[in-house]
N, CA, C and O atoms as a Tripos MOL2 file, in Angstrom:
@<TRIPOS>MOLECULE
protein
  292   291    73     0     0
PROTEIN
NO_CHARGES

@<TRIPOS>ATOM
      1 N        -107.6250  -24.1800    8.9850 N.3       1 UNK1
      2 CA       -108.5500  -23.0680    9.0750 C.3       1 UNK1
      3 C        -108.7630  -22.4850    7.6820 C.2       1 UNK1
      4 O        -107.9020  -22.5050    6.8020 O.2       1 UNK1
      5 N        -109.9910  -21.9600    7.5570 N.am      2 UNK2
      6 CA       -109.9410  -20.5670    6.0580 C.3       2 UNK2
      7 C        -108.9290  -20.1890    5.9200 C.2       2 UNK2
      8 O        -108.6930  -20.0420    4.7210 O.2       2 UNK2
      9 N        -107.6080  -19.7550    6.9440 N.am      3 UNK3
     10 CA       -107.0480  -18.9990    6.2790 C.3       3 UNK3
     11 C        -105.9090  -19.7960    5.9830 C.2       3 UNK3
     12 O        -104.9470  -19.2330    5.4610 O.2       3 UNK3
     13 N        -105.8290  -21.6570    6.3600 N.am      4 UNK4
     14 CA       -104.7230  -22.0600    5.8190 C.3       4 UNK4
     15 C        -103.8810  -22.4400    7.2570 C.2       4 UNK4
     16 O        -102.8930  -23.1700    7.1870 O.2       4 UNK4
     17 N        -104.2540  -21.9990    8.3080 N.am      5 UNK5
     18 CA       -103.6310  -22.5850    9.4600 C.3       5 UNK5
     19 C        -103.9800  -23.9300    9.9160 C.2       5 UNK5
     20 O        -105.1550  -24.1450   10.2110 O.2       5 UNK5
     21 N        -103.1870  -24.7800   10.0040 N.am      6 UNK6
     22 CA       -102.5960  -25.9270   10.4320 C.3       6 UNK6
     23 C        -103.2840  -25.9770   12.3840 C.2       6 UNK6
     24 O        -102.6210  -25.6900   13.3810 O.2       6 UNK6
     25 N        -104.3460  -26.3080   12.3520 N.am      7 UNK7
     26 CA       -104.5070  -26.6720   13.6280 C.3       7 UNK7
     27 C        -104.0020  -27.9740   14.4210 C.2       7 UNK7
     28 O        -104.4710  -29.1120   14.4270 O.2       7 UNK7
     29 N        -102.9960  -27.4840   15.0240 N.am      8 UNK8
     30 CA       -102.2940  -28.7410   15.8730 C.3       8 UNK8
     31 C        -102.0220  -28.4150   17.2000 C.2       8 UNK8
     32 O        -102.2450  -27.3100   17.6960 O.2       8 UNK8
     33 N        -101.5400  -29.3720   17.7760 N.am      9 UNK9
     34 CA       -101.4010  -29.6080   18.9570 C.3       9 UNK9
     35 C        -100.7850  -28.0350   20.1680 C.2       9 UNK9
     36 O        -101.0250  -27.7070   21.3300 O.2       9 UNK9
     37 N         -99.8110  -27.3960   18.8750 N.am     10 UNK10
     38 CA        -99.3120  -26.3570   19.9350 C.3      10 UNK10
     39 C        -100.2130  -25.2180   19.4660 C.2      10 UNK10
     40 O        -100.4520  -24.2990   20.2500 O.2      10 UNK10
     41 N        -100.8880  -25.2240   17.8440 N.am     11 UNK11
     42 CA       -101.6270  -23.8780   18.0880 C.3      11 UNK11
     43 C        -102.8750  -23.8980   19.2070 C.2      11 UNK11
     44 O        -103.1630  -22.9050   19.8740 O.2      11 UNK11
     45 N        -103.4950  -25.0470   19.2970 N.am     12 UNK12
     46 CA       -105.0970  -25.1730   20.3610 C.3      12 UNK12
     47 C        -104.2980  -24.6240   21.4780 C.2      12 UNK12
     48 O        -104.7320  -23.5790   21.9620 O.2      12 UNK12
     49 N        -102.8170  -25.3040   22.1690 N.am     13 UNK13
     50 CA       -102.9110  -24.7850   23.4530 C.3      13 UNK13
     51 C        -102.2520  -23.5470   23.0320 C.2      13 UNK13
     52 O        -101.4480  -23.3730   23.9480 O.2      13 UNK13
     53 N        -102.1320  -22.7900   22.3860 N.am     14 UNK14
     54 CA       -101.8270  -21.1980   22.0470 C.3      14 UNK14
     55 C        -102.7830  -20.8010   22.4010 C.2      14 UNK14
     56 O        -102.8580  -20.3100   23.5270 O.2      14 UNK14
     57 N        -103.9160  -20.8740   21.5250 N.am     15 UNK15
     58 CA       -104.9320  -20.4180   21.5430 C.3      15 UNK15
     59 C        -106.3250  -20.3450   22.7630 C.2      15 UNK15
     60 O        -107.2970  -19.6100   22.9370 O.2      15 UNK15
     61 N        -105.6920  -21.6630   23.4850 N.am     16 UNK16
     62 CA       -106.5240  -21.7940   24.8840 C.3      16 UNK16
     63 C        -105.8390  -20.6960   25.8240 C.2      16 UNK16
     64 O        -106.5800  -19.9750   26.4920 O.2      16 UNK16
     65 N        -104.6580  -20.5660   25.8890 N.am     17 UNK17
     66 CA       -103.7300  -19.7300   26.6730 C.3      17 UNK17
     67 C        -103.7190  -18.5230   25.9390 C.2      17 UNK17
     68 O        -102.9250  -17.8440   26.5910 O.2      17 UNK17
     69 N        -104.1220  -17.7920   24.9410 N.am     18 UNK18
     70 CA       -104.5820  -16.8310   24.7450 C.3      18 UNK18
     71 C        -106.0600  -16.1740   25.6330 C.2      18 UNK18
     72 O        -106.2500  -15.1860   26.3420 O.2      18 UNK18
     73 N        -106.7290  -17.0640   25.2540 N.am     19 UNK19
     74 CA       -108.1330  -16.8900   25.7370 C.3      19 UNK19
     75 C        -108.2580  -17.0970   27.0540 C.2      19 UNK19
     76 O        -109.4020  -16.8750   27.4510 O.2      19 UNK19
     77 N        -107.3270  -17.5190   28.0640 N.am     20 UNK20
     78 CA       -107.3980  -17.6730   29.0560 C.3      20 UNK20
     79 C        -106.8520  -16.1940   30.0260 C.2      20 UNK20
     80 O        -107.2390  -15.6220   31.0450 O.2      20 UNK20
     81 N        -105.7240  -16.0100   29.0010 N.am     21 UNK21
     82 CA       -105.2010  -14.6400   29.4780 C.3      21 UNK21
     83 C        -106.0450  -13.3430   29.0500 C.2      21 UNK21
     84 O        -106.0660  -12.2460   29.6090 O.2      21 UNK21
     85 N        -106.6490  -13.7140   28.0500 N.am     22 UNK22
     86 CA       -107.7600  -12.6030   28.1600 C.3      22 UNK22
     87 C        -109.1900  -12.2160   29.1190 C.2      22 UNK22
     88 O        -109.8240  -11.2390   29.5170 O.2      22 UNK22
     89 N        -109.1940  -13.9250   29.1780 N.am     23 UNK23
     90 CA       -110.7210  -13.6270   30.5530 C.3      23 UNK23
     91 C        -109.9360  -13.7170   31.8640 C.2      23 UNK23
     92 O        -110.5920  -13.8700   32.8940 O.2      23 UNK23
     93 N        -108.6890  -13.6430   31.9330 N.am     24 UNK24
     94 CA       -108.1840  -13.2100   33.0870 C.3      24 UNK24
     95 C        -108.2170  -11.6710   33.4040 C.2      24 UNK24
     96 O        -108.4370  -10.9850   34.4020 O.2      24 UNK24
     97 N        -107.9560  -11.4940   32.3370 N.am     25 UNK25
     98 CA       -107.2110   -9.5700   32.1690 C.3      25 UNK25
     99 C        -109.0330   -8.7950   32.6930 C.2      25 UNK25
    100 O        -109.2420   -7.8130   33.4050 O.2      25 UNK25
    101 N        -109.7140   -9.4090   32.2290 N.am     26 UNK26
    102 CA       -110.8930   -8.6920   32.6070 C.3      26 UNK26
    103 C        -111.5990   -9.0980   33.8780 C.2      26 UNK26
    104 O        -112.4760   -8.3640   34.3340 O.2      26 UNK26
    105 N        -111.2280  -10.3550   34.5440 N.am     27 UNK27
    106 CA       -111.6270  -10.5880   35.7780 C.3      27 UNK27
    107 C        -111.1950  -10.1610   37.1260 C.2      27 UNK27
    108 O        -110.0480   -9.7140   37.1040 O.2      27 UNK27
    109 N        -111.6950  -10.1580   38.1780 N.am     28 UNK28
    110 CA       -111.3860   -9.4060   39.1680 C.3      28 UNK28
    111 C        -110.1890  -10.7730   39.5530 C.2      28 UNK28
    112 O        -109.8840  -11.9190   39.2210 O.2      28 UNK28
    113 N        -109.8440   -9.7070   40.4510 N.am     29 UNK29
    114 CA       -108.1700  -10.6200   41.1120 C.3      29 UNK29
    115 C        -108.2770  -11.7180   41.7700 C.2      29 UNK29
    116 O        -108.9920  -11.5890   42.7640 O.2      29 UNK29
    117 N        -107.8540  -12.7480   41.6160 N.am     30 UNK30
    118 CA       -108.1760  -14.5580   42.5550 C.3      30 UNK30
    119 C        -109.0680  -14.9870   41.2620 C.2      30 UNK30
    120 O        -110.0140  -15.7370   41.5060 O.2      30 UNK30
    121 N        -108.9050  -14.6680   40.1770 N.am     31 UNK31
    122 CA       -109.8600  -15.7920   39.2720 C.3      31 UNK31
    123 C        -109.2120  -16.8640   39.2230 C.2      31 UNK31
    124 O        -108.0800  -17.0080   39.6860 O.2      31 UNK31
    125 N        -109.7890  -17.6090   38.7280 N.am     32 UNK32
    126 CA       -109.1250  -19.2560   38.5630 C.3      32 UNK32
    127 C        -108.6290  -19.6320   36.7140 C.2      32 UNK32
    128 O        -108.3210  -20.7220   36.2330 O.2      32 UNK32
    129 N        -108.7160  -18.2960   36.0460 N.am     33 UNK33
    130 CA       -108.4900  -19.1270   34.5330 C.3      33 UNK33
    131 C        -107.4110  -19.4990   34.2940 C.2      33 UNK33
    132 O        -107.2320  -20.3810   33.4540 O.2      33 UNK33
    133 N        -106.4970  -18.9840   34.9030 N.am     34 UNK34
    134 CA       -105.0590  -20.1730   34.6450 C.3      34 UNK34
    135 C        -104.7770  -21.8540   35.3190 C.2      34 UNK34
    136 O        -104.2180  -22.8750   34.9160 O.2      34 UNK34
    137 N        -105.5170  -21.4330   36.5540 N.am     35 UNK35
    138 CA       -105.8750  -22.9810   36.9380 C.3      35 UNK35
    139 C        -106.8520  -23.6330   35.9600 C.2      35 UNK35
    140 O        -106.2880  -24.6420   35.5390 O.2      35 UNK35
    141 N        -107.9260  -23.5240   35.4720 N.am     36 UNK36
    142 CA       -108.8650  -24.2230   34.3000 C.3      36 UNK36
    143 C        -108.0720  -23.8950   32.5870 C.2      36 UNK36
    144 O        -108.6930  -24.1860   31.5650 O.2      36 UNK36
    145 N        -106.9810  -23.4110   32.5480 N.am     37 UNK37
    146 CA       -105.9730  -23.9700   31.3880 C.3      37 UNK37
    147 C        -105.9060  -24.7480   31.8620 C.2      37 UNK37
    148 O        -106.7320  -25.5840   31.4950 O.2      37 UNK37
    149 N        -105.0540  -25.1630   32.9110 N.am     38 UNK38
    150 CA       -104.0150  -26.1260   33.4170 C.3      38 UNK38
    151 C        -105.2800  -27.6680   32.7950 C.2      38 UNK38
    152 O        -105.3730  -28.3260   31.7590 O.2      38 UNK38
    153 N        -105.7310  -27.6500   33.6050 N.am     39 UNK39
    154 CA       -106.3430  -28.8780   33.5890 C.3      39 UNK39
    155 C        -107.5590  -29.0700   32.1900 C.2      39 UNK39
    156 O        -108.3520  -29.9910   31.9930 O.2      39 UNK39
    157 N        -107.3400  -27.9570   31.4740 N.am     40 UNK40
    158 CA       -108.3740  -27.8350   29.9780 C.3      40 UNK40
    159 C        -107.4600  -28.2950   29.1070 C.2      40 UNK40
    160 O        -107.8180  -28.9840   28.1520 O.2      40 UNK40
    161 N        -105.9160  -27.9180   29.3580 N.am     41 UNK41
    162 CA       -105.2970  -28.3690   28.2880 C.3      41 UNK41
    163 C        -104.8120  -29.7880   27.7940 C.2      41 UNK41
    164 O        -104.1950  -29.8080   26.7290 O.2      41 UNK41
    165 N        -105.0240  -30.9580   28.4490 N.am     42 UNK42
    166 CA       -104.9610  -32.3170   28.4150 C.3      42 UNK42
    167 C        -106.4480  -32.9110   27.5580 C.2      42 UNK42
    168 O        -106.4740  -33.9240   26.8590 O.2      42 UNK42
    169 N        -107.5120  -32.0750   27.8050 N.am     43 UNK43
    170 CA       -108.6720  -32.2480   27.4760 C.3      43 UNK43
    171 C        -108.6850  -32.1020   25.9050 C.2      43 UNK43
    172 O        -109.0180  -32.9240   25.0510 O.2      43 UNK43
    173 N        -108.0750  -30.3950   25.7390 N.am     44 UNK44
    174 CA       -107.9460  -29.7980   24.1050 C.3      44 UNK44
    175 C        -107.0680  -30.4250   23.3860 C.2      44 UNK44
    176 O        -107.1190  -30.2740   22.1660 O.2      44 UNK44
    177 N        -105.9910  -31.3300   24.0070 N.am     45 UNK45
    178 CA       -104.6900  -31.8140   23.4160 C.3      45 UNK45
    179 C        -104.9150  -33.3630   23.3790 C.2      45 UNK45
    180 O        -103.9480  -34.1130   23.2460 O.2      45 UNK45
    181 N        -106.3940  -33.9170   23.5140 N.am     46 UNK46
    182 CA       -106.4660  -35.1690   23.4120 C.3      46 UNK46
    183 C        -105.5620  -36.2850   24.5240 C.2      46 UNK46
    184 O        -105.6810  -37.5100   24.5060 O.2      46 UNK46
    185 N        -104.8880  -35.6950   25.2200 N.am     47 UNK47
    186 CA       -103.9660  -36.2060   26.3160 C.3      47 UNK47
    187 C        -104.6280  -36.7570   27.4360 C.2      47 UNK47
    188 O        -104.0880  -37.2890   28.4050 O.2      47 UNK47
    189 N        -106.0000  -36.5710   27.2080 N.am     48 UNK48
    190 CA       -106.7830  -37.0630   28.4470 C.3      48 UNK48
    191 C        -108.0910  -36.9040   28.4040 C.2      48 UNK48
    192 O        -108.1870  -35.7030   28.1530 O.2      48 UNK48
    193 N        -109.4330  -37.4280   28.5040 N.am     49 UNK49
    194 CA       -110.5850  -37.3630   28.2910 C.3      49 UNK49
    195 C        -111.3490  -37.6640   29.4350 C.2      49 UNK49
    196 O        -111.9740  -38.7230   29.3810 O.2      49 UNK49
    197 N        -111.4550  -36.9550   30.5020 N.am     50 UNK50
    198 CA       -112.2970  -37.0220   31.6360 C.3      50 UNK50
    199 C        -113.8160  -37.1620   31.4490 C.2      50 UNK50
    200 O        -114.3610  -36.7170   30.4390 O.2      50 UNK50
    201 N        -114.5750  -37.8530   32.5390 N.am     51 UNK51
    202 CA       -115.8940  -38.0000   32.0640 C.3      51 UNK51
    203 C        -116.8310  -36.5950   32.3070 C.2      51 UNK51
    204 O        -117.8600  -36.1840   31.7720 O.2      51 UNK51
    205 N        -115.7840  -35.9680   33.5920 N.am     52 UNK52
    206 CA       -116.6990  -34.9950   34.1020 C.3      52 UNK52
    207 C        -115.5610  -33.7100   34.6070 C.2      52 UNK52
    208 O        -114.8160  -33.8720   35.5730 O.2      52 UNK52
    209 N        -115.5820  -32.3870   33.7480 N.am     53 UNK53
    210 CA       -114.3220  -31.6440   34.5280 C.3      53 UNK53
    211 C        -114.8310  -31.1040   35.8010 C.2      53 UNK53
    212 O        -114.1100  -30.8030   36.7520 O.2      53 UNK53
    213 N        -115.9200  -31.0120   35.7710 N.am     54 UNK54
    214 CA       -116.1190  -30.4640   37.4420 C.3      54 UNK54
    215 C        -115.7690  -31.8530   38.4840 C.2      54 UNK54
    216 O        -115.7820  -31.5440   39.6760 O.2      54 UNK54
    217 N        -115.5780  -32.7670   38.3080 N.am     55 UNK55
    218 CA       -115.2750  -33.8010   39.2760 C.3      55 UNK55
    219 C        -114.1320  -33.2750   39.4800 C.2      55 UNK55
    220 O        -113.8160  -32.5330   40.4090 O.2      55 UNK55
    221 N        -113.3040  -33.7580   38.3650 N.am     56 UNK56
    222 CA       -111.4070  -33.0180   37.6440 C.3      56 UNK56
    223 C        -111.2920  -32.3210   38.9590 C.2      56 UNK56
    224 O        -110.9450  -32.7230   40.0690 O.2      56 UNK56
    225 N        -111.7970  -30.8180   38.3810 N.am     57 UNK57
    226 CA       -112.0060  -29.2420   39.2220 C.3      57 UNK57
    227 C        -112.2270  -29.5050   40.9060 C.2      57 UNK57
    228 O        -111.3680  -29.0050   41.6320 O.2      57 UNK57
    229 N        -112.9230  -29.9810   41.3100 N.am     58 UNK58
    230 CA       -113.7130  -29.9380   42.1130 C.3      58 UNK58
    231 C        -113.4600  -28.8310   43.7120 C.2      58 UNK58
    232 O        -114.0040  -27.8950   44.2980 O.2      58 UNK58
    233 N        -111.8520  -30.0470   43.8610 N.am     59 UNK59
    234 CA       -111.6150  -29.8260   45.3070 C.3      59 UNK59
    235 C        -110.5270  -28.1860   44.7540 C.2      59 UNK59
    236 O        -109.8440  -27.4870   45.5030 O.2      59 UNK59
    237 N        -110.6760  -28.0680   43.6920 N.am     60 UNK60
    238 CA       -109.8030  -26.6630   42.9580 C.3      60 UNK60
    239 C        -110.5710  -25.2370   42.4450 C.2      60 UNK60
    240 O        -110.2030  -24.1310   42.0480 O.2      60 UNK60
    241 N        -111.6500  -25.8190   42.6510 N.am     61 UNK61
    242 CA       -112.3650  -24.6330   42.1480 C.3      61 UNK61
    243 C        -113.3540  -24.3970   43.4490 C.2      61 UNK61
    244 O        -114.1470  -23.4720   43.2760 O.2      61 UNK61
    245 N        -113.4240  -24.9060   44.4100 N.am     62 UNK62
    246 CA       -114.7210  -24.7120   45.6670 C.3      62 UNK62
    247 C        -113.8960  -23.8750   46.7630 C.2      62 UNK62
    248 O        -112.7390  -24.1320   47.0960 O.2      62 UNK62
    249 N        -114.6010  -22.9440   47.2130 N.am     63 UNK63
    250 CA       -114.3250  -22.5150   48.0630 C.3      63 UNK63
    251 C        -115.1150  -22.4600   49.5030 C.2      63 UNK63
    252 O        -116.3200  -22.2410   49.6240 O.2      63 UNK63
    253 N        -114.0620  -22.7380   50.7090 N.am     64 UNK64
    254 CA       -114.8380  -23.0020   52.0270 C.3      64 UNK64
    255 C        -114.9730  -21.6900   52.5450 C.2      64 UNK64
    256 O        -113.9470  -21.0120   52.6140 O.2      64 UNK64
    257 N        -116.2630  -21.1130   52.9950 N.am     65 UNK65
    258 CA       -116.1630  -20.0370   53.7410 C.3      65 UNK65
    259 C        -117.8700  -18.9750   53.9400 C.2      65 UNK65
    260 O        -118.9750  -19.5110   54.0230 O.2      65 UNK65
    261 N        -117.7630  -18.2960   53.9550 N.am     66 UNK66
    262 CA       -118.9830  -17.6900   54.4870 C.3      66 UNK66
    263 C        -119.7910  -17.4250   53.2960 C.2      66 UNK66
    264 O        -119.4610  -16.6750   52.3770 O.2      66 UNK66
    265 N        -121.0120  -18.1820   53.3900 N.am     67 UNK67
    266 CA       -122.1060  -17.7860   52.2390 C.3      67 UNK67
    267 C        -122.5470  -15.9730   51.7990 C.2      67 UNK67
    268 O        -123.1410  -15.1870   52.5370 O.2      67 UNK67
    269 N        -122.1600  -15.7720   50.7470 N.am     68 UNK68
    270 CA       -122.6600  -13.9050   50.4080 C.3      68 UNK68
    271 C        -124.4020  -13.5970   50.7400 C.2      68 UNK68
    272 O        -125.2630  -14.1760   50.0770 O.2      68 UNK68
    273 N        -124.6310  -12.9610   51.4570 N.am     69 UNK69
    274 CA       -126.3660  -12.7630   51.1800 C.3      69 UNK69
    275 C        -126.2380  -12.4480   49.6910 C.2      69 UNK69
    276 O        -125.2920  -11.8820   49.1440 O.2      69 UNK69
    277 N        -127.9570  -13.1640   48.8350 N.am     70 UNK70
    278 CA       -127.7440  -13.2480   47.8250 C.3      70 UNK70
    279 C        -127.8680  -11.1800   47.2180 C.2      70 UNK70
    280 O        -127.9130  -10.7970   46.0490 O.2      70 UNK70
    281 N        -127.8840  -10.4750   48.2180 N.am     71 UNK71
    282 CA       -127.8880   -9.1470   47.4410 C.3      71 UNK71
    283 C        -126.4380   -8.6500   47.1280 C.2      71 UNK71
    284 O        -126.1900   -7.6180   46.5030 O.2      71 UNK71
    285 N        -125.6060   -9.4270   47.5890 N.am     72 UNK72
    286 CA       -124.5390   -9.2340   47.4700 C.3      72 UNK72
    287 C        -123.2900  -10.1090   46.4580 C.2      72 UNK72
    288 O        -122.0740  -10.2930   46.4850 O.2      72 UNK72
    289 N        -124.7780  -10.5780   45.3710 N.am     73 UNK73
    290 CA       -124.1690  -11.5870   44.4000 C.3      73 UNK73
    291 C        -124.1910  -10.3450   43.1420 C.2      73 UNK73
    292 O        -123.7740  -10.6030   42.0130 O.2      73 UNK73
@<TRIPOS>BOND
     1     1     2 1
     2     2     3 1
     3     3     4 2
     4     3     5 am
     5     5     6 1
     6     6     7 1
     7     7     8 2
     8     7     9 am
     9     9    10 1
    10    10    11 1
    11    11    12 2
    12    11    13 am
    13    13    14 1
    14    14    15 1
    15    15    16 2
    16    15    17 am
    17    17    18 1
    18    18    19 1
    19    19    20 2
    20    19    21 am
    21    21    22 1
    22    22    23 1
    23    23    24 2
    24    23    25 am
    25    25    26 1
    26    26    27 1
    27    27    28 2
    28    27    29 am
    29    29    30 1
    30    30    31 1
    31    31    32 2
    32    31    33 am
    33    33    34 1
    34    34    35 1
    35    35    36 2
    36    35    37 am
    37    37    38 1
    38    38    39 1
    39    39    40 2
    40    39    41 am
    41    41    42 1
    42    42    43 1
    43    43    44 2
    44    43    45 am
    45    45    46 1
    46    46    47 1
    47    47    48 2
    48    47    49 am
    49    49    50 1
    50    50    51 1
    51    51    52 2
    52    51    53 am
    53    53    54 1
    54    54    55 1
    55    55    56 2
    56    55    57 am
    57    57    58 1
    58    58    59 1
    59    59    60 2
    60    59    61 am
    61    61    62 1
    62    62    63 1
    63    63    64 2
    64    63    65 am
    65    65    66 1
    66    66    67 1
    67    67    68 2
    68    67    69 am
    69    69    70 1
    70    70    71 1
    71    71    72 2
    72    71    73 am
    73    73    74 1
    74    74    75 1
    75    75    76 2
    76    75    77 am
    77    77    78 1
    78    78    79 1
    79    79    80 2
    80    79    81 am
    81    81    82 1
    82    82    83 1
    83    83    84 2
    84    83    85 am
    85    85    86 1
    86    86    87 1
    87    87    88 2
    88    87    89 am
    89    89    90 1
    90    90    91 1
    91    91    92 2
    92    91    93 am
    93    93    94 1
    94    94    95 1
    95    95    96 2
    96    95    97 am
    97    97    98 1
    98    98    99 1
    99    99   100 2
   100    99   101 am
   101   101   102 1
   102   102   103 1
   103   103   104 2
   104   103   105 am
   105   105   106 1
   106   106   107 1
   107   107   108 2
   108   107   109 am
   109   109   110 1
   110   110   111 1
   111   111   112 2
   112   111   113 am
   113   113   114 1
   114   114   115 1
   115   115   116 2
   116   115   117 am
   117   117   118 1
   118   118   119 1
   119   119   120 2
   120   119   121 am
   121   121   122 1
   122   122   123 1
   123   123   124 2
   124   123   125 am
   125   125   126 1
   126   126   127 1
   127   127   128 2
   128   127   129 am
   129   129   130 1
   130   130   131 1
   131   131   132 2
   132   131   133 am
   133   133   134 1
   134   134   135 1
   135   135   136 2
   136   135   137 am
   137   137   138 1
   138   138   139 1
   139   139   140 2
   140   139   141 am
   141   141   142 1
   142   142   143 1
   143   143   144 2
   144   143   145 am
   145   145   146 1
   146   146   147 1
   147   147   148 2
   148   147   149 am
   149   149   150 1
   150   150   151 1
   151   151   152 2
   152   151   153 am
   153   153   154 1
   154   154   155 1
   155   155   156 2
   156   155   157 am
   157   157   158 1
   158   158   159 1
   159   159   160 2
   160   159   161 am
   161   161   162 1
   162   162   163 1
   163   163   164 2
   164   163   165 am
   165   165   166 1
   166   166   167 1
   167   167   168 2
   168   167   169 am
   169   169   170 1
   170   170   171 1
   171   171   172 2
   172   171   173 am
   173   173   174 1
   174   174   175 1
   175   175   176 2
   176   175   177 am
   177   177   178 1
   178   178   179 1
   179   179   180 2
   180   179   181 am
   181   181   182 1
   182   182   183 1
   183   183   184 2
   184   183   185 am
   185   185   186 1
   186   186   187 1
   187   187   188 2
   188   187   189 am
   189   189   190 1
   190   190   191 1
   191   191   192 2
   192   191   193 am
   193   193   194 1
   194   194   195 1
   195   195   196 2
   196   195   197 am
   197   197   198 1
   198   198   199 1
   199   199   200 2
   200   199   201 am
   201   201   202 1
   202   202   203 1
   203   203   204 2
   204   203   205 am
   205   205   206 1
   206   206   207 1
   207   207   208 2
   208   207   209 am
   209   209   210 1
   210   210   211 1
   211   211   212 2
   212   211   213 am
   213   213   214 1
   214   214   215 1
   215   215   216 2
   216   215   217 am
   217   217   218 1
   218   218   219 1
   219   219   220 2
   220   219   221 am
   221   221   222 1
   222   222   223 1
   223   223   224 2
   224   223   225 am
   225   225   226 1
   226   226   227 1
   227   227   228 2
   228   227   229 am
   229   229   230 1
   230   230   231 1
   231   231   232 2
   232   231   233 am
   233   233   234 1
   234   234   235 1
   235   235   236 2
   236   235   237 am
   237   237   238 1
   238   238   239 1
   239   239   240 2
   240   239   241 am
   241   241   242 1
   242   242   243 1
   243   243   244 2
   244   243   245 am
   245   245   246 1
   246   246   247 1
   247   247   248 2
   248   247   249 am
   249   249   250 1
   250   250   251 1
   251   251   252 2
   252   251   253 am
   253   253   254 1
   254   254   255 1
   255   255   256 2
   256   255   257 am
   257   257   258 1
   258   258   259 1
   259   259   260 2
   260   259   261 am
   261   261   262 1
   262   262   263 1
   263   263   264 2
   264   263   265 am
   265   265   266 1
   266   266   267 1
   267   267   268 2
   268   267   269 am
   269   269   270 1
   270   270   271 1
   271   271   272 2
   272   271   273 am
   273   273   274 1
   274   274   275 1
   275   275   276 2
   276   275   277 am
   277   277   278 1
   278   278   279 1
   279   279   280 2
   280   279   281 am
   281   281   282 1
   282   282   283 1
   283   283   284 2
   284   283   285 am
   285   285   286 1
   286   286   287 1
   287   287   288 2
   288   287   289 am
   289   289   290 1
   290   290   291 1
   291   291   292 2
@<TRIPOS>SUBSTRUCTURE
     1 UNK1         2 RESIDUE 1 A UNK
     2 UNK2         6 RESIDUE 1 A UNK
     3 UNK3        10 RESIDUE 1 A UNK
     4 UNK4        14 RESIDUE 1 A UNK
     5 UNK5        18 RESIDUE 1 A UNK
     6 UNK6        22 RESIDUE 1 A UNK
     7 UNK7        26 RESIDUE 1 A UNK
     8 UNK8        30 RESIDUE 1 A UNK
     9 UNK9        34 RESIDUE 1 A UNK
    10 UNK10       38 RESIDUE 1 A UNK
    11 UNK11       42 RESIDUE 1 A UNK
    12 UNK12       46 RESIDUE 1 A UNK
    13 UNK13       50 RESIDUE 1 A UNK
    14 UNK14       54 RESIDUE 1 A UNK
    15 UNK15       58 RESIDUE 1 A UNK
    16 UNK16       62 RESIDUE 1 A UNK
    17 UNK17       66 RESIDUE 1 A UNK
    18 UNK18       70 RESIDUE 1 A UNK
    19 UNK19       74 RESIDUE 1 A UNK
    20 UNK20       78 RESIDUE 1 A UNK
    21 UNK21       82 RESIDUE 1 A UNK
    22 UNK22       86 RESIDUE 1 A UNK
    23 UNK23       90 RESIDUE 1 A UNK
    24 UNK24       94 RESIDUE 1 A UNK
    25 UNK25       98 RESIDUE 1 A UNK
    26 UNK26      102 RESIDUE 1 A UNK
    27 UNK27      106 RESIDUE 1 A UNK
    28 UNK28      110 RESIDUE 1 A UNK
    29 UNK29      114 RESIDUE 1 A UNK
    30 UNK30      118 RESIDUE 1 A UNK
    31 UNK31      122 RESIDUE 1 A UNK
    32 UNK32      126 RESIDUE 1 A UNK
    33 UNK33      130 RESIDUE 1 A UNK
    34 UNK34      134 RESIDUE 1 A UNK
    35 UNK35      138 RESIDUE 1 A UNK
    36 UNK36      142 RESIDUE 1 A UNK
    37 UNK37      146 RESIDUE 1 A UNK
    38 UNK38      150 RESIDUE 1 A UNK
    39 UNK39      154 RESIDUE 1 A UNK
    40 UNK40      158 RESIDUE 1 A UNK
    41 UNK41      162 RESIDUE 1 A UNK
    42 UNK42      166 RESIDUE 1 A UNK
    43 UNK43      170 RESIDUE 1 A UNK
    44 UNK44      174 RESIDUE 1 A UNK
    45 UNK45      178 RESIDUE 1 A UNK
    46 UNK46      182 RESIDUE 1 A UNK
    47 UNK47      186 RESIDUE 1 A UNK
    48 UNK48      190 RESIDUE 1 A UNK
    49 UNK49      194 RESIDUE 1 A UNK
    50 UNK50      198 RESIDUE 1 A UNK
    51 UNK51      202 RESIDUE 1 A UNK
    52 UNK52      206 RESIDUE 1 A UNK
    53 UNK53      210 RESIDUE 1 A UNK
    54 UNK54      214 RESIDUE 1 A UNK
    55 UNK55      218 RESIDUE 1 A UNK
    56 UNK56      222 RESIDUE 1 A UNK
    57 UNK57      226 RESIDUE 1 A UNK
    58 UNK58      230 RESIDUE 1 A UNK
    59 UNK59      234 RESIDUE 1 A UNK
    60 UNK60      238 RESIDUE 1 A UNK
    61 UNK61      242 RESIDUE 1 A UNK
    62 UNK62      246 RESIDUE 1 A UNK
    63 UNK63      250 RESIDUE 1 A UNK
    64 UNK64      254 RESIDUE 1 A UNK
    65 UNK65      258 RESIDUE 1 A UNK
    66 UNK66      262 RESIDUE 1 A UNK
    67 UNK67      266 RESIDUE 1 A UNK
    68 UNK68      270 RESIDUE 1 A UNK
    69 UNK69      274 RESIDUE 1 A UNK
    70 UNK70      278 RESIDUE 1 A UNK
    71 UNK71      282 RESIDUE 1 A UNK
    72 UNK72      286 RESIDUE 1 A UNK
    73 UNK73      290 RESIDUE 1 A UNK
């Protein structure tokens, strides 16, 4: 980095798990950003290169249940 930091393997997932705990802290309760670390961090760490993360995600991020009328989006 500019300032001389060494980007490697444990600062990205620092830094993903920073940012994850921050758009948690501001989301309402049942968000999913610690589940999309989980499976972002193989991606950021070169450990794995999926073609598609919503495939990845899929059956983890959908939820079964009653459609919102859209005034209530």
């Amino acid at each position: 980095t500019s300032e001389g930091k060494t980007v490697d393997k444990q600062y990205a997932l620092k830094l993903l798990h920073d940012q994850a705990e921050e758009l948690a802290s501001k989301a309402p309760e049942g968000n999913k950003f610690s589940l999309a670390e989980k499976y972002f961090a193989t991606q950021v760490t070169g450990e794995a290169y999926d073609e598609f993360l919503t495939s990845l995600l899929y059956d983890e991020i959908t939820t079964v249940g009653t459609a919102a009328p859209a005034s209530k989006l």
